[in-house]
Backbone bond lengths (Angstrom), bond angles and torsions (degrees), N, CA, C in turn:
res aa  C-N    CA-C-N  psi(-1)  N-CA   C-N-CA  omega(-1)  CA-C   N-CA-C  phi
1 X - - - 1.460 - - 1.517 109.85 -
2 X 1.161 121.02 137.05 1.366 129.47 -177.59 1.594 109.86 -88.02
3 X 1.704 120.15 -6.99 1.620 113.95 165.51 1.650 102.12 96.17
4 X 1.540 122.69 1.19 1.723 118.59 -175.97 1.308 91.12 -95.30
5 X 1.615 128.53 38.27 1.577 102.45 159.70 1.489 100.35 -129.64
6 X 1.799 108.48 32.62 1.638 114.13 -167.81 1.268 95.37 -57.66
7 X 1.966 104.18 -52.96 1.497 115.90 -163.19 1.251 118.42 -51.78
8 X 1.417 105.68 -34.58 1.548 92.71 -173.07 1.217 122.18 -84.25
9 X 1.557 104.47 -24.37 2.145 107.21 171.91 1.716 103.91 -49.20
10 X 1.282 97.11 -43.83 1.419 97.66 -151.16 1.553 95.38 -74.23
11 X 1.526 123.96 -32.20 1.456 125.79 173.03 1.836 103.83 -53.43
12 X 1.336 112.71 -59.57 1.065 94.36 177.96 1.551 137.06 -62.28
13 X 1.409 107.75 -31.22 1.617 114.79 168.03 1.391 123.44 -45.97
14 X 1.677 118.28 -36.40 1.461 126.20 -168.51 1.569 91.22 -88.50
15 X 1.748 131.61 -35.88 1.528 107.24 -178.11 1.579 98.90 -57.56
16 X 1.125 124.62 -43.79 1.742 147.49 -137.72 2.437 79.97 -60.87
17 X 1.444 87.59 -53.34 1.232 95.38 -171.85 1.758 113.96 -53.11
18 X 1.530 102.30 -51.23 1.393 115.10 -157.63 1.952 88.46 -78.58
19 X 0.994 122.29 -26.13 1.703 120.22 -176.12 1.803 104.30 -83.44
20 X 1.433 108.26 -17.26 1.563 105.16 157.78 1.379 121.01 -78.07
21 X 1.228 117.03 -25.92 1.593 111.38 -159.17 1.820 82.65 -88.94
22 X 1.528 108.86 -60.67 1.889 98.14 -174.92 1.468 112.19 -28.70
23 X 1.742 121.13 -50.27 1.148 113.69 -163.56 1.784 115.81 -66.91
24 X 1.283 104.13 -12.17 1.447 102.79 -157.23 1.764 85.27 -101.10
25 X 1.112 128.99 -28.11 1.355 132.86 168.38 1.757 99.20 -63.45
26 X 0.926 143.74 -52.12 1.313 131.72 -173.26 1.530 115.15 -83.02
27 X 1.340 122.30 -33.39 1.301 106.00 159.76 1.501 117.67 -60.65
28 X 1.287 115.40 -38.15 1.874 117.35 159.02 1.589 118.84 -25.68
29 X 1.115 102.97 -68.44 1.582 120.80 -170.72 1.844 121.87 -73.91
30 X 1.949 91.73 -15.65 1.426 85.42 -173.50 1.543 93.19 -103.78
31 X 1.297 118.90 -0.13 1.517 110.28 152.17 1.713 148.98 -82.77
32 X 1.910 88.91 -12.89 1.495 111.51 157.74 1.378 107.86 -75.12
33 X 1.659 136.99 -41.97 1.006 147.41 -159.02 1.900 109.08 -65.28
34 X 1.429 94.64 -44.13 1.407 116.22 164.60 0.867 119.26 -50.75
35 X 1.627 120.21 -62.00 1.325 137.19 -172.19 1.909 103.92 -61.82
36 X 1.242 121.87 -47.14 0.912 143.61 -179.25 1.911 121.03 -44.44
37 X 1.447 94.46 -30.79 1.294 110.05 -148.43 1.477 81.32 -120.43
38 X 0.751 146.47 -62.94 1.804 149.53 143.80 1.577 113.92 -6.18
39 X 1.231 117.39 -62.72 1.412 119.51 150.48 1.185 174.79 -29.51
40 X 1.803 79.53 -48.54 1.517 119.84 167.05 1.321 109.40 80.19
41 X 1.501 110.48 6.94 1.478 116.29 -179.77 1.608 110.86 -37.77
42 X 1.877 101.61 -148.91 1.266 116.79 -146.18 1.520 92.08 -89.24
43 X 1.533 132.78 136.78 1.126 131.04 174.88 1.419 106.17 -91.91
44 X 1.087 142.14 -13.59 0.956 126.02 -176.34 1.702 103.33 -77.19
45 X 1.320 122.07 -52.62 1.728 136.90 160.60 1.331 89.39 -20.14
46 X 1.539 107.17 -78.61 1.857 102.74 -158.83 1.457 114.62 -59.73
47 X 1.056 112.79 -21.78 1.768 108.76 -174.04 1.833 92.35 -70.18
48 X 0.955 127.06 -36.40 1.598 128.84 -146.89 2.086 87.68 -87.87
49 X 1.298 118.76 -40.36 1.089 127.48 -153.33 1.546 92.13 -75.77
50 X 1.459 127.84 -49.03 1.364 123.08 178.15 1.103 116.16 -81.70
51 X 1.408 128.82 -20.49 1.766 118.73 149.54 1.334 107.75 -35.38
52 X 1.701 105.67 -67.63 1.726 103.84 -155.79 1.684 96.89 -68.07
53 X 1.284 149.06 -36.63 1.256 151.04 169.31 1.749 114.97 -32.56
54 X 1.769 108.69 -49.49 1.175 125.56 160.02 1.169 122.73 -65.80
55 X 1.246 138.96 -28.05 1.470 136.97 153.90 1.260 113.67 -42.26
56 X 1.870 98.47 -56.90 1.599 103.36 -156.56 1.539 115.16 -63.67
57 X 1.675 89.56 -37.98 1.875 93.49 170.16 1.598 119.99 -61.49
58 X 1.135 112.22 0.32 1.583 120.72 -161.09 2.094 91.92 -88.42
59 X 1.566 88.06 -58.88 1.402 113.13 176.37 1.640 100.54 -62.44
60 X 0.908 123.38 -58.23 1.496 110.70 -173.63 1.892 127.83 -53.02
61 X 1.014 76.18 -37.83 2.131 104.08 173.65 1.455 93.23 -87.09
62 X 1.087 152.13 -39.68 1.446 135.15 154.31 1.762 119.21 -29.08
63 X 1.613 81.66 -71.24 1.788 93.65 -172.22 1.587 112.98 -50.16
64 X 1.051 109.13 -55.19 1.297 125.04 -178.44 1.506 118.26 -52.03
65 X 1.221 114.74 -43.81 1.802 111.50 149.03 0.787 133.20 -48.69
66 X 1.566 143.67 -36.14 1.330 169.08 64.67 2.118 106.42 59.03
67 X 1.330 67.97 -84.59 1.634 98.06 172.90 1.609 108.35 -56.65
68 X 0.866 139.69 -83.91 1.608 164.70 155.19 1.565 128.47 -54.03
69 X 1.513 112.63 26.42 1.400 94.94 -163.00 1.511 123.42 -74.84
70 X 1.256 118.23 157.79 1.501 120.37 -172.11 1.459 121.89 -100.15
71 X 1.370 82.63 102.48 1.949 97.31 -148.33 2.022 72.50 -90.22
72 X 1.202 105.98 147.10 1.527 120.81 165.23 1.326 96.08 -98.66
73 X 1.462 123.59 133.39 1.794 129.21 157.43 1.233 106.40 -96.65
């Protein structure tokens, strides 16, 4: 190997990174969301909290294609 696929390990290592931290951020939020909804808390909070939850899954299923894509042979 001549070493031109450093960039891309290392490209993939930092999504690998950034698709850990989303996940650990959304299990975060879907336990306020819980908590939230358990409560009867503030709806306006919870509406905003499963938006950003829905982003993150948006972003998470991004990376992960990225990461994993599903090449058909």
């Amino acid at each position: 190997m001549d070493g031109s696929d450093f960039g891309f390990d290392e490209r993939i290592r930092d999504l690998k990174k950034q698709l850990d931290i989303l996940e650990k951020d959304h299990r975060a939020i879907d336990l306020e969301v819980s908590r939230l909804q358990s409560a009867k808390g503030d709806m306006i909070a919870l509406q905003r909290l499963k938006r950003s939850k829905l982003r993150m899954r948006d972003e998470i299923s991004r990376l992960r294609g990225l990461i994993y894509p599903n090449i058909i042979a």
